[in-house]
C-alpha positions as CSV (number, residue, x, y, z in Angstrom):
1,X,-6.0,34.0,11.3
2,X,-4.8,30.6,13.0
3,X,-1.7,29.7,11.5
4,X,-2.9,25.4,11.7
5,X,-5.6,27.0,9.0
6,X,-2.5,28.6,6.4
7,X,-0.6,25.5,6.9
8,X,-3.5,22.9,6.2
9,X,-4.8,24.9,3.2
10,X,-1.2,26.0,2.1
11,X,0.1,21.5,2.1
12,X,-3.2,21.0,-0.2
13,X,-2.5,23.7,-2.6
14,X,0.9,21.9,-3.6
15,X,-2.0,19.1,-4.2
16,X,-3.3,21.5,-6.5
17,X,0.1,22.2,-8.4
18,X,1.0,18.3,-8.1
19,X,-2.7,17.9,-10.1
20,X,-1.9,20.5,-12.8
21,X,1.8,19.1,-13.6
22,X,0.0,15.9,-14.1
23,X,-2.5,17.5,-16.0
24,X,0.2,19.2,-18.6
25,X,1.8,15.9,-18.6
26,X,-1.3,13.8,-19.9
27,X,-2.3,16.7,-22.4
28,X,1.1,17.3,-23.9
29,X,1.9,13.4,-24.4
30,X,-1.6,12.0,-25.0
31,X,-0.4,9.5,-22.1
32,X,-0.7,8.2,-18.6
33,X,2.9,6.4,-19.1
34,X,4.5,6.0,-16.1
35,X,1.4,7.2,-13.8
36,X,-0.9,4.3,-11.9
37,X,-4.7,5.6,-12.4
38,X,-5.7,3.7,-9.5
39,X,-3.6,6.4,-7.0
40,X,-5.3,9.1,-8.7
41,X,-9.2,7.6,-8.5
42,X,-8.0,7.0,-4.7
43,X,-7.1,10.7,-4.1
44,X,-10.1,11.8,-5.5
45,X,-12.1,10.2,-3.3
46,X,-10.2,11.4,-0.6
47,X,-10.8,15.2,-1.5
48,X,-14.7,14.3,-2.3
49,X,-14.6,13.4,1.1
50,X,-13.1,16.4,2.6
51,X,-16.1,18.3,0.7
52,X,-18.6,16.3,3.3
53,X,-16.6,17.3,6.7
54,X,-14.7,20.6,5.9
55,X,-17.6,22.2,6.6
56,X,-17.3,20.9,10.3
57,X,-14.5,22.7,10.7
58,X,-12.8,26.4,11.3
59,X,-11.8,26.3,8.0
60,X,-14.7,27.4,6.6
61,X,-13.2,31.0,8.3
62,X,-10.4,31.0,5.4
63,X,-12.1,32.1,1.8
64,X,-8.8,30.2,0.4
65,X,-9.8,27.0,2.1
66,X,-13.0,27.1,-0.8
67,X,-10.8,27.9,-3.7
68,X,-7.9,25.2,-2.5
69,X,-11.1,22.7,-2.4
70,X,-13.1,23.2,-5.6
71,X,-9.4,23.5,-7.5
72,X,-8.6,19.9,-6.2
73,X,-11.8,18.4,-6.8
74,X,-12.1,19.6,-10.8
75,X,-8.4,19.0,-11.2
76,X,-8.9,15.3,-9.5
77,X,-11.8,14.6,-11.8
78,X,-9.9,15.5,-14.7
79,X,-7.3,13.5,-14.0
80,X,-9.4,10.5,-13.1
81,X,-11.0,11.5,-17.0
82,X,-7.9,11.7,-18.4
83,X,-6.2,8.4,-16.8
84,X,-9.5,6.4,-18.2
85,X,-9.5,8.4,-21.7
86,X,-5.8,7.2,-22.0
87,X,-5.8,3.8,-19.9
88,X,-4.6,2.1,-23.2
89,X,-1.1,3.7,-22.5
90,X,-0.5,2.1,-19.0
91,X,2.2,-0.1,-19.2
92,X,1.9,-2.0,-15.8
93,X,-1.0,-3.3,-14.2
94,X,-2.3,-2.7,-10.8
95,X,-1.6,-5.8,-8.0
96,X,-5.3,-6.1,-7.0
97,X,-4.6,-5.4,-3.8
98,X,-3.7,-2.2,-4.3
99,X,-6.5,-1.2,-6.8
100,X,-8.4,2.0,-5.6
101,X,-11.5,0.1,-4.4
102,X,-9.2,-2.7,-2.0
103,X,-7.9,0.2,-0.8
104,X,-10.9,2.2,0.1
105,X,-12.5,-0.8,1.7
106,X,-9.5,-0.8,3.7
107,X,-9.4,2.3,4.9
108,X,-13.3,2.5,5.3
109,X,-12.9,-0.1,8.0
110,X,-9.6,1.6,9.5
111,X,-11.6,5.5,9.9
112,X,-14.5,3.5,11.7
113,X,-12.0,2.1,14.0
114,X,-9.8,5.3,14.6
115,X,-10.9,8.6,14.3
116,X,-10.7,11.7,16.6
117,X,-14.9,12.3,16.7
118,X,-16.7,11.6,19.7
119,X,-19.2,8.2,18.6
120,X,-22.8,9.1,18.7
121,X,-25.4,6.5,19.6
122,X,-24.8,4.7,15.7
123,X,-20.9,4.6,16.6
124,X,-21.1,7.0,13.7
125,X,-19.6,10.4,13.7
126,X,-18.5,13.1,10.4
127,X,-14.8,12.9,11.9
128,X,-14.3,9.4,10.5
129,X,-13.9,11.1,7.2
130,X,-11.4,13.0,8.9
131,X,-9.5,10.0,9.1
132,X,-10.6,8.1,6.0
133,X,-9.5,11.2,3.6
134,X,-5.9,10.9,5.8
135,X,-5.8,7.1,5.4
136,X,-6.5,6.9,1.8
137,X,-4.2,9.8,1.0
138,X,-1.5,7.9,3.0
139,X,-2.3,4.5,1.2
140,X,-2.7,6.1,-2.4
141,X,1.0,6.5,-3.4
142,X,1.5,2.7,-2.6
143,X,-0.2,1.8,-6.4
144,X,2.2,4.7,-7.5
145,X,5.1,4.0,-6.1
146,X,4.4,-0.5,-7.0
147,X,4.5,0.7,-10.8
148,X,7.4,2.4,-10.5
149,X,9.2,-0.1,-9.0
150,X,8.2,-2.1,-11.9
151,X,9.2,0.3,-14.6
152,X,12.3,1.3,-12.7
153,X,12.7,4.5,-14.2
154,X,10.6,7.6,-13.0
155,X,9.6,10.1,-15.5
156,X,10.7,13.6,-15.1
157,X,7.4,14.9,-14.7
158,X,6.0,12.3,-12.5
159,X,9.0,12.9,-10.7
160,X,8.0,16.6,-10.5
161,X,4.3,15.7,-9.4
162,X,5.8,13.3,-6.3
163,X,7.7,16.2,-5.3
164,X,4.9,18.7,-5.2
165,X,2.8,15.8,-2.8
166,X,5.9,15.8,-0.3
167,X,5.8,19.5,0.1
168,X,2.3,18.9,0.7
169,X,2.9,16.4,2.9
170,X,5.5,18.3,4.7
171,X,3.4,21.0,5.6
172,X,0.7,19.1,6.7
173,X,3.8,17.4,9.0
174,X,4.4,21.0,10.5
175,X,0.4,21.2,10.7
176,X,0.3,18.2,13.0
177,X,3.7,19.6,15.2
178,X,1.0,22.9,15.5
179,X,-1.8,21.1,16.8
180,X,-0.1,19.4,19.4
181,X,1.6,22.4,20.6
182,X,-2.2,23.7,20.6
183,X,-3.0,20.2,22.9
184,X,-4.8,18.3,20.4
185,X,-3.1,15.5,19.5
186,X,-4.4,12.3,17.2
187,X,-1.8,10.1,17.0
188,X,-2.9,7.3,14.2
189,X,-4.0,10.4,12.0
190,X,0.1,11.8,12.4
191,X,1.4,8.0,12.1
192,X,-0.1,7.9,8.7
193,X,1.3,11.1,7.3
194,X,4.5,9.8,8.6
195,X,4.3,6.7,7.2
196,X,3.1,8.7,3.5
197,X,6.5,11.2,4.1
198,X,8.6,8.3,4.9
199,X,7.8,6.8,1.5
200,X,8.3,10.3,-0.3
201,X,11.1,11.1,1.7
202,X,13.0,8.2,0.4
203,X,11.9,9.1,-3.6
204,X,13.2,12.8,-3.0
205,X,16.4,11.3,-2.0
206,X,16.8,10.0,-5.6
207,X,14.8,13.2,-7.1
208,X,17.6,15.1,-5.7
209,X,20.7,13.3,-6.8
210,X,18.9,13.1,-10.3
211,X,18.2,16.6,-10.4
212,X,21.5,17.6,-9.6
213,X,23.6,15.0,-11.7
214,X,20.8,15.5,-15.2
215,X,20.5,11.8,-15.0
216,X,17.5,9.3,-15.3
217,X,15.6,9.2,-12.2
218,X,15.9,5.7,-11.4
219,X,14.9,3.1,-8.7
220,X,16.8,0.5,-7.3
């Protein structure tokens, strides 16, 4: 089996793990302290949208690609459920610029503009959802990651699900280092995960040195 395949399907089930930390998280503490519902309505709509063109791709060769897919959409509708069952527990509010629907206009306009399909005689082609599901999930921790910088400090198990998103993310990276060794190379598509690990990469930083000290994870 292509290797590209494992890696794609392998960075989205540590989506799925991220998804059920959350999960336990809301459950346990009746809660969405510390979380921003907005990033999770935006991921969601990011994996319904994978449902439309995974299915004009080889990865409909990998029986895990199915199970990695139907776990992300039910645990992303649960969590959108749960984040509007307990919205009275959110403690910041949204900029509304950054609310899920700014930035799936956004991003709506940037997969028309770059995408790696070939434009039909509408301009119109499946692989802008390629790029839109990449877009949003790049734009979708910015919500996330304004609220914490609000609150300052990160709770352990949001800290837990951010970490589980950059191993995602950093598989994905070594997807994209694949595919251009393969010749196929879409550069706005790898600028964007960059841009998404670049912003983890700098939370892990503090993850880490919280993790290894047993104190607060806090932002500057």
């Amino acid at each position: 089996m292509d290797i590209v395949l494992w890696l794609f399907t392998l960075g989205y089930l540590f989506q799925v793990a991220a998804s059920c930390i959350l999960v336990v998280k809301m459950q346990k503490q009746k809660s969405i302290y510390g979380m921003c519902p907005d990033t999770q309505w935006v991921f969601f709509i990011a994996t319904l949208s994978r449902c439309v063109w995974i299915f004009d791709t080889r990865l409909m060769g990998l029986p895990l690609a199915y199970i990695e897919l139907i776990s992300n959409v039910v645990l992303g509708a649960y969590c959108c459920y749960l984040c509007h069952k307990y919205k009275h527990t959110v403690e910041y509010s949204t900029s509304k610029y950054l609310d899920a629907i700014s930035i799936s206009v956004c991003c709506l306009v940037l997969c028309f503009l770059f995408h790696p399909g070939a434009k039909n005689q509408f301009y119109l082609t499946v692989q802008m959802l390629v790029s839109f599901t990449i877009f949003m999930e790049s734009a979708g921790l910015l919500p996330q990651f304004l609220m914490m910088r609000k609150s300052k400090e990160v709770e352990t198990m949001t800290g837990h699900y951010l970490m589980c998103l950059g191993t995602a993310r950093l598989f994905r990276l070594f997807f994209w280092i694949n595919m251009y060794l393969e010749g196929e190379t879409f550069g706005y598509l790898i600028i964007a995960d960059i841009l998404h690990s670049a912003l983890l990469a700098d939370f892990a930083y503090i993850y880490y040195n919280s993790m290894k000290t047993g104190k607060p994870i806090l932002l500057s």
